[in-house]
ZAMARGU-4260 file (C-alpha; in steps of 0.2 Angstrom, whole numbers, plus 5000, padded with zeros to 4 digits):
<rodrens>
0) 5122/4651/5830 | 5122/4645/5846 | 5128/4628/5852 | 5113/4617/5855 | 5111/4610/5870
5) 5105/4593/5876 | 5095/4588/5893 | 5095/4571/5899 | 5082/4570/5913 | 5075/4556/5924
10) 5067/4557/5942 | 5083/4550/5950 | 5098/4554/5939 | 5106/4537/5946 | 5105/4527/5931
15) 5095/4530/5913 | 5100/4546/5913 | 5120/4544/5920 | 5121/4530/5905 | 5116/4544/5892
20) 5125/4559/5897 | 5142/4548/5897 | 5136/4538/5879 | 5133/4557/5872 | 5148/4567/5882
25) 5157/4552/5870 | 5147/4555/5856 | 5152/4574/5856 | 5170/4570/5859 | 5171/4555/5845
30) 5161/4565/5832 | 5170/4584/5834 | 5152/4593/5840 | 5150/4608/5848 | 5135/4602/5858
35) 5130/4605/5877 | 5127/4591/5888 | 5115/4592/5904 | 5109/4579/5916 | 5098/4578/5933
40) 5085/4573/5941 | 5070/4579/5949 | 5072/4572/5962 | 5091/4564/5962 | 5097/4550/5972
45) 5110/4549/5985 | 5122/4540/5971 | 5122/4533/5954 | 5116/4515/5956 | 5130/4501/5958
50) 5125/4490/5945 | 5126/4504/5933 | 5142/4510/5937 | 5148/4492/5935 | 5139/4488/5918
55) 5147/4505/5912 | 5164/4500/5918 | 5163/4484/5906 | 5164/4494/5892 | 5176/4509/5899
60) 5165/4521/5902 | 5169/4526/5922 | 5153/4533/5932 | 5161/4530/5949 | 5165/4549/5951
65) 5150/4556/5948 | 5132/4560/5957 | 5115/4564/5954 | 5111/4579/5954 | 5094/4592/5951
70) 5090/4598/5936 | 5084/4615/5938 | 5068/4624/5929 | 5082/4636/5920 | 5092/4620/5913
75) 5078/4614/5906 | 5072/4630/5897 | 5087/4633/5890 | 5090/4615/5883 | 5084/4614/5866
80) 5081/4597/5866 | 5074/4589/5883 | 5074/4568/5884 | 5066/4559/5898 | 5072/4540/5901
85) 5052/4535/5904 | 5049/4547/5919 | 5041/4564/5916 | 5048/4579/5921 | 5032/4587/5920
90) 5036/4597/5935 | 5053/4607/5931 | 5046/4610/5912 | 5040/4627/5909 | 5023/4630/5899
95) 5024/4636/5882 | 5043/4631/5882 | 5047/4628/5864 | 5060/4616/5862 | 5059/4597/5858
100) 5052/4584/5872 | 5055/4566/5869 | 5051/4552/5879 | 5062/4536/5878 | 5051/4527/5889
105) 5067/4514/5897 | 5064/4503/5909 | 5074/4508/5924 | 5090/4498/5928 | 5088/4499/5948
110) 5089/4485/5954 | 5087/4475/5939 | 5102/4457/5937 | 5120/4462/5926 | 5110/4453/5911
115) 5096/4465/5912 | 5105/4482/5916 | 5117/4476/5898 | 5102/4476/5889 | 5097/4492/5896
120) 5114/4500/5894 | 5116/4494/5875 | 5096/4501/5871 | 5102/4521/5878 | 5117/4519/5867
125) 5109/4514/5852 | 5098/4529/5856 | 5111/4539/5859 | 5119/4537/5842 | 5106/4537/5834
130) 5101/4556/5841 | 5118/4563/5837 | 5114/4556/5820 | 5099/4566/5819 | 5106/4580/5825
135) 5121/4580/5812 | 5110/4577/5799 | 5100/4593/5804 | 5116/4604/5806
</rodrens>
């Protein structure tokens, strides 16, 4: 059996999606899994958003190094699970693709004061964890 594998997609990859991959590359680590872990955009920003990057360094999680990036048609039909932070990625997901599509339908921290983008931050991962719970549960 293969090692499943885990897309987290947003329109920018600057912020939502940046604050799950890290919560779940953390996940995997802390719980022993052999899972994949992908992230882009459909259309990426030039940088992950600074108020991210600082509410994510509050708790040691350091995005400072990384960037958006595109998430390709082939990434997403090869993920078996494909979750979108409240944007759609209609446009890169193939038609009859058969893995799980979830929606987590998260206000987008851009922009948004310190207190708001904590709140944010705390809700993906809650979500977080409570995926890889699902998906421990299922293995």
């Amino acid at each position: 059996m293969t090692s499943p594998t885990v897309a987290f997609v947003c329109v920018q990859n600057a912020g939502r999606s940046q604050m799950a991959t890290a919560f779940a590359e953390r996940e995997v680590a802390e719980r022993g899994l052999d899972v994949n872990v992908v992230t882009g955009g459909t259309r990426p920003a030039d940088h992950v958003h600074k108020n991210v990057v600082e509410t994510m360094q509050e708790i040691e999680i350091d995005l400072s190094d990384r960037s958006p990036r595109e998430v390709t048609f082939e990434e997403i039909s090869e993920s078996d699970y494909v979750i979108t932070m409240g944007c759609s990625a209609d446009d890169v997901c193939p038609a009859g693709w058969a893995g799980d599509n979830r929606d987590w339908d998260l206000t987008d921290p851009h922009g948004k004061d310190p207190e708001a983008t904590v709140e944010i931050r705390d809700e993906i991962r809650d979500r977080v964890a409570a995926f890889f719970d699902e998906l421990e549960r299922e293995a």
